[in-house]
C-alpha positions in Angstrom: -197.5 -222.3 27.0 -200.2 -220.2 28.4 -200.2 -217.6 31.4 -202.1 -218.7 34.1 -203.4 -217.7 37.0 -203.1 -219.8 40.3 -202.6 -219.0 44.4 -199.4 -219.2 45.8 -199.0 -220.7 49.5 -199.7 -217.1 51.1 -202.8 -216.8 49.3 -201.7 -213.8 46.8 -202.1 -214.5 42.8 -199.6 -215.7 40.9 -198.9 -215.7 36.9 -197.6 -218.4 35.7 -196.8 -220.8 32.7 -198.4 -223.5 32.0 -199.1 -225.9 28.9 -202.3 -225.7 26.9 -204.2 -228.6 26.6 -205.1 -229.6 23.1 -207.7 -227.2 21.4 -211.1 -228.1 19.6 -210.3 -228.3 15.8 -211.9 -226.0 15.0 -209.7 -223.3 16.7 -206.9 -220.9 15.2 -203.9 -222.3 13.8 -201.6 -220.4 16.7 -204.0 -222.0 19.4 -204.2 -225.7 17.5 -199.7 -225.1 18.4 -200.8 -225.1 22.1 -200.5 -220.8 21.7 -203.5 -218.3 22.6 -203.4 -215.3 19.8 -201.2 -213.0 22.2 -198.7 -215.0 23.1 -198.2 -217.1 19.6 -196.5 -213.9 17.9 -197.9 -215.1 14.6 -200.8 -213.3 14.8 -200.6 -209.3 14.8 -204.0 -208.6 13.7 -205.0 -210.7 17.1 -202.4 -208.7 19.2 -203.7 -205.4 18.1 -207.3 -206.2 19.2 -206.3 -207.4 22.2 -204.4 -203.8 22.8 -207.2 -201.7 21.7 -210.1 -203.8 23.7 -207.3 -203.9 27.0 -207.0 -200.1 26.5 -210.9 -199.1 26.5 -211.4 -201.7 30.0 -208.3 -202.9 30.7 -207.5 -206.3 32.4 -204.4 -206.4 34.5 -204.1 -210.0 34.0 -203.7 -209.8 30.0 -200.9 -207.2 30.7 -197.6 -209.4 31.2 -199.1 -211.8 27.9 -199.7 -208.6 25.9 -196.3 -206.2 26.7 -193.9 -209.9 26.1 -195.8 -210.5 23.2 -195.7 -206.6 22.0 -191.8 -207.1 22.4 -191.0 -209.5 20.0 -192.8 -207.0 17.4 -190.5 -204.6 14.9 -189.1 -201.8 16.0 -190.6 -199.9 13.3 -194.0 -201.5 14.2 -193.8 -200.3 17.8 -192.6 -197.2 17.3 -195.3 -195.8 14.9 -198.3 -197.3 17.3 -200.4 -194.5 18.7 -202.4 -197.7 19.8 -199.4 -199.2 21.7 -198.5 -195.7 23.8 -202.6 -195.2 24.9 -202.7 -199.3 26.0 -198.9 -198.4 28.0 -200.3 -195.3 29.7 -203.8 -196.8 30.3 -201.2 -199.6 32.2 -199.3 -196.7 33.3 -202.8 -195.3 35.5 -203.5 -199.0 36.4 -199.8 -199.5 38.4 -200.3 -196.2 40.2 -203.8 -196.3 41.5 -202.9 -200.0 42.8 -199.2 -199.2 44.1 -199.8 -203.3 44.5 -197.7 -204.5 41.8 -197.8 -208.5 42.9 -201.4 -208.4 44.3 -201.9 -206.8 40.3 -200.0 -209.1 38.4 -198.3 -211.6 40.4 -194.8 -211.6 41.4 -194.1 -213.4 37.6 -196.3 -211.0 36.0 -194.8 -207.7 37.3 -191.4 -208.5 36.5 -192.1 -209.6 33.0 -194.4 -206.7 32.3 -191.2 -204.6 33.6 -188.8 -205.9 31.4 -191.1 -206.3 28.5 -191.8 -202.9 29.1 -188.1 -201.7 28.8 -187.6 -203.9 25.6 -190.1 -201.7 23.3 -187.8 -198.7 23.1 -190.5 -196.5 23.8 -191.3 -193.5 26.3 -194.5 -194.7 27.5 -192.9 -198.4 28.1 -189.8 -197.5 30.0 -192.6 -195.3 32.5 -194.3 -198.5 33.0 -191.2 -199.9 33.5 -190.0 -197.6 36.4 -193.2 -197.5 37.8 -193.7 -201.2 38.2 -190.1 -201.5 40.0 -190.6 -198.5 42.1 -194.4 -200.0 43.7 -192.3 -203.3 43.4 -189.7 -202.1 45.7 -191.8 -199.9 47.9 -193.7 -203.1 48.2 -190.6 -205.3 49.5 -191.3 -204.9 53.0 -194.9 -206.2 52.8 -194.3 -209.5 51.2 -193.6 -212.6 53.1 -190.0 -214.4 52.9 -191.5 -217.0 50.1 -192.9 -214.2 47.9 -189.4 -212.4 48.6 -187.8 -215.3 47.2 -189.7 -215.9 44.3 -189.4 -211.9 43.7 -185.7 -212.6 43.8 -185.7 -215.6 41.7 -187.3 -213.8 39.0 -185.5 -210.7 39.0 -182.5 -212.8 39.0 -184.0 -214.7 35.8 -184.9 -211.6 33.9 -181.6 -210.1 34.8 -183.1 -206.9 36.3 -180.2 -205.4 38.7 -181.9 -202.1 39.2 -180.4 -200.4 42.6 -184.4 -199.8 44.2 -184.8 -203.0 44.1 -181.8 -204.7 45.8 
């Protein structure tokens, strides 16, 4: 599966899953498994570029593919990435000069990102973290009762029980 972009009833954006057609042949082994290079796993090197190019003009759309597939790194990978903790804060910047966490990323999108987030075991992701569920909650009362419920659907799915949000 891929992430996607679509509109949602109420007109806001919306990431979501969503199966990859069949790639040319001549594409990577990770896309020719119906996986783009970020969210395969299998390729690093990929991942890595992807951080570094995200961190110079970062793309808030890449960052729920790039911080779930940045989780299922090593530890010992994440920990020693100088690379990782510029991308997080450069994400960090992004959150806080929007304050518009589902206009951002989607409803989807920030919740992943904030749970991704917690999962590397570092500083800079559990900020990101925090900050994405504080502009998520502070932006509660804005949403309409269908983006509320989606909110709570995938809050419910990622298993995020944090008291500013409910």
């Amino acid at each position: 599966t891929a992430l996607t972009r679509r509109r949602s009833p109420a007109g806001n954006s919306v990431v979501a899953s969503a199966p990859v057609s069949a790639p040319a042949a001549s594409s990577s082994p990770s896309q020719r498994h119906g996986q783009g290079p970020a969210e395969s796993g299998t390729n690093p090197g990929r991942l890595w570029e992807l951080i570094a190019q995200n961190t110079r003009l970062f793309n808030p759309r890449k960052l729920p593919a790039i911080i779930v597939s940045t989780a299922r790194l090593a530890q010992s990978e994440l920990q020693n990435s100088q690379e990782l903790r510029d991308y997080l804060d450069r994400a960090l910047f992004a959150v806080e000069s929007s304050g518009d966490p589902v206009r951002l990323l989607g409803v989807s999108g920030a919740v992943a990102s904030a749970t991704g987030a917690r999962r590397l075991g570092l500083r800079e992701g559990q900020q990101l973290s925090a900050a994405l569920l504080s502009a998520l909650a502070a932006e509660i009362p804005r949403l309409e009762s269908n983006m509320l419920a989606e909110l709570a659907q995938e809050l419910v799915k990622q298993r995020l029980t944090d008291e500013r949000i409910w």
